[in-house]
N, C-alpha and C positions, 0 to 999 in steps of 0.2 A: 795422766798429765793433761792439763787444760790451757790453752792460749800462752803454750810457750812460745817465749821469743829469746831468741840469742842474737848477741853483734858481737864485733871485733872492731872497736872503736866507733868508725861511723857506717861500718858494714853489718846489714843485718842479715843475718843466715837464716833464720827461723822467723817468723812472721804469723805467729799462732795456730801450735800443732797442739792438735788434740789427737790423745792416741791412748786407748788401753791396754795391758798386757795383762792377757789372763794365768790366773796361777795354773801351773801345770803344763801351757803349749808351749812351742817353739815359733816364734814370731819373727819372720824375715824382715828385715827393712834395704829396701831399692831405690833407685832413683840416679838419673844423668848426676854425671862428676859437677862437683860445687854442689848439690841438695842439702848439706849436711845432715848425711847418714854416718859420718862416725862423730861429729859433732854432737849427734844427739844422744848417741849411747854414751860421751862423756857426761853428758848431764845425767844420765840413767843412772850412771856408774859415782854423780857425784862427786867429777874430777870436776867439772866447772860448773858452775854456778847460770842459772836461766837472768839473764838480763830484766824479764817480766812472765806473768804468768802462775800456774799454780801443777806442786810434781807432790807427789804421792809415792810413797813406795812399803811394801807390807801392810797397809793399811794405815799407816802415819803421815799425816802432813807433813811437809818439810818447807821449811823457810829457808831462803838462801842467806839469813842473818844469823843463822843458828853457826856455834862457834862449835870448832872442831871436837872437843871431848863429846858433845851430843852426837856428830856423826860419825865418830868412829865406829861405834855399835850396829849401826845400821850398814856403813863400808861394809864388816867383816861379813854383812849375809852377802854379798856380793862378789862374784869372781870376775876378774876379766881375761880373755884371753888377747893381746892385741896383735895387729897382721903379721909380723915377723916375727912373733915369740915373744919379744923383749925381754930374753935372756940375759943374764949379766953374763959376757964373755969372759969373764974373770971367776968365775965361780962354774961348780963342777952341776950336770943336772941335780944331783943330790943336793947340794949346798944349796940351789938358784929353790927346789921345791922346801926348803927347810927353813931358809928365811921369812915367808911371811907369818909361818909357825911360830917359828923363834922370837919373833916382833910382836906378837899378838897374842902370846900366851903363856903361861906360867908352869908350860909342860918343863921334866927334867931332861937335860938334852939326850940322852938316850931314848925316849918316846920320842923325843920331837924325827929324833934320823929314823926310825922306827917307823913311826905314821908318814913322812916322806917316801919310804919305801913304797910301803904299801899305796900309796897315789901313785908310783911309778909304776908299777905291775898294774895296777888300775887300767892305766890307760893303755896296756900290752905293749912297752917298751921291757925288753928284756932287761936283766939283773943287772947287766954289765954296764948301761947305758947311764945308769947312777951314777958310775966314777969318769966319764966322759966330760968333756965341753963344748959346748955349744958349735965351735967350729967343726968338730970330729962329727955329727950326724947330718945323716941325711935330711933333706926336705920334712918329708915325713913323720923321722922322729924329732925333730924341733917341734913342730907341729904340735904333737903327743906330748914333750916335756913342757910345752905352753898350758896345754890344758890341764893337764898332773898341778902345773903350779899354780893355774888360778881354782883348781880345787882342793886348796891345802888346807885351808880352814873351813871344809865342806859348805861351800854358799848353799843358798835357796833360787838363789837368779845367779845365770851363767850369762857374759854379753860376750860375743867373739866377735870379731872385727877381722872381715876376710878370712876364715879359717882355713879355706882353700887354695888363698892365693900362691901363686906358683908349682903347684903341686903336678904331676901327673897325673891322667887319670883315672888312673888304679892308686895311687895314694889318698886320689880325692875322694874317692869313691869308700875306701875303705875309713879315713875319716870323718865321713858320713856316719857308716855303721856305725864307728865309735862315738858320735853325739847322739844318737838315737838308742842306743843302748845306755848309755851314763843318764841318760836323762829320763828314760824308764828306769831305771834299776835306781837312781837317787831321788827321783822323786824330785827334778831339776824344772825348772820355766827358763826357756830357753830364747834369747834375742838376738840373732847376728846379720851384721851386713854382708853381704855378696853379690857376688856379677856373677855368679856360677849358677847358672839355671837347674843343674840336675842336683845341688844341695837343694835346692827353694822347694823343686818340688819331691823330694825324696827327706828332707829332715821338717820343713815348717808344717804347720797344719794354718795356718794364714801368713798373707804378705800384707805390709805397709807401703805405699806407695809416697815416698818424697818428690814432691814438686811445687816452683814457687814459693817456696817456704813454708809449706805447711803440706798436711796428708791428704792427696788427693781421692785416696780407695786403701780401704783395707780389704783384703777377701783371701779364699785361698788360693794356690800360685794359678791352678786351673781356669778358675775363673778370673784372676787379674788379667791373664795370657791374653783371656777372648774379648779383655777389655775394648770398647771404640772409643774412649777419651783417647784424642792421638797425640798425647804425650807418654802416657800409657803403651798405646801400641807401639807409636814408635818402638819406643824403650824396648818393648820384649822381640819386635822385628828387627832390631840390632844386635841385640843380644844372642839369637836364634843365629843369625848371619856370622857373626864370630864364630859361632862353635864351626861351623863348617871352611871358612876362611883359611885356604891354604898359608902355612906358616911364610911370611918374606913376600905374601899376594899382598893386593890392593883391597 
């Protein structure tokens, strides 16, 4: 992407990001609240449209005037995971992973609950969890039935948006391995936002840095850390200071 810009009326969020994802990494994006980092993964994801600028995805140019039958094709290489699952509470995990199947393909519905399955064990949520609702699991497995469903229609780019949020950190930690493993084993380019330092530096192989509306450092989370732009440091000097912040302290 080149010189995007996003606004919200007369608000502008993005202020010309330039920013590449390489096929094959896992690419963090960070930044103080208001940077628009989940902002920008809607634009990645093609849920909103860049105000100005120029976006690119599998090697296709895309114009924000191209009308939806052209971007469907390119949607379906795309999964999203978004921060709370965005599960339909009225649908069972199995239904919630079988809908975008269903919507998107001309499988007979016996393959379609079939390859849901098998996304479900995918991501090591047991058998049982399939005829569940979204209420009934833990943290953890929401988490897990989040990323089963945005790999229903196996994408090429996976974007997660907070994956770890609320998690413990033994849940966190284990969902880690599970994006690190799916994304070797499918041959996945991986984008997500977080405030969880030990994803950044345990799943990306570089970080993006949002600020002022646009990318101030790409690098990997190591080298961001030791960054001296002290918007930068700040940022990872806060961030560091939370993890050890007694819970109900100052």
């Amino acid at each position: 992407m080149r010189a995007i810009e996003t606004r919200f009326g007369a608000t502008r969020v993005h202020r010309g990001v330039d920013l590449e994802v390489r096929r094959g990494e896992a690419l963090g994006l960070v930044g103080g609240s208001g940077s628009g980092k989940s902002v920008l993964l809607s634009v990645i994801s093609l849920l909103k449209a860049p105000s100005a600028g120029e976006l690119a995805l599998f090697g296709e140019r895309l114009d924000s005037a191209m009308d939806e039958a052209t971007l469907i094709p390119v949607r379906r290489r795309i999964g999203v995971m978004f921060q709370q699952g965005a599960l339909f509470s009225s649908l069972t995990v199995l239904e919630n992973v079988m809908l975008p199947l269903s919507e998107h393909s001309d499988l007979p519905a016996t393959l379609v609950e079939e390859f849901a399955r098998l996304k479900i064990a995918l991501v090591g949520l047991p058998a049982a969890a399939a005829e569940r609702y979204p209420r009934e699991l833990s943290g953890g497995m929401l988490k897990r039935a989040g990323v089963a469903r945005a790999l229903a229609l196996d994408p090429e780019l996976l974007l997660l948006d907070e994956p770890s949020a609320g998690l413990d950190p033994v849940s966190a930690a284990e969902l880690d391995a599970l994006l690190n493993t799916l994304r070797h084993a499918l041959g996945l380019t991986l984008v997500l936002v977080t405030h969880d330092l030990d994803s950044l530096f345990t799943v990306t192989d570089r970080v993006a840095y949002l600020g002022q509306g646009r990318v101030l450092a790409v690098a990997p989370a190591t080298e961001l850390s030791e960054s001296r732009e002290p918007e930068i440091a700040r940022y990872f000097g806060n961030a560091r200071a939370a993890r050890f912040r007694a819970p109900g302290g100052g």
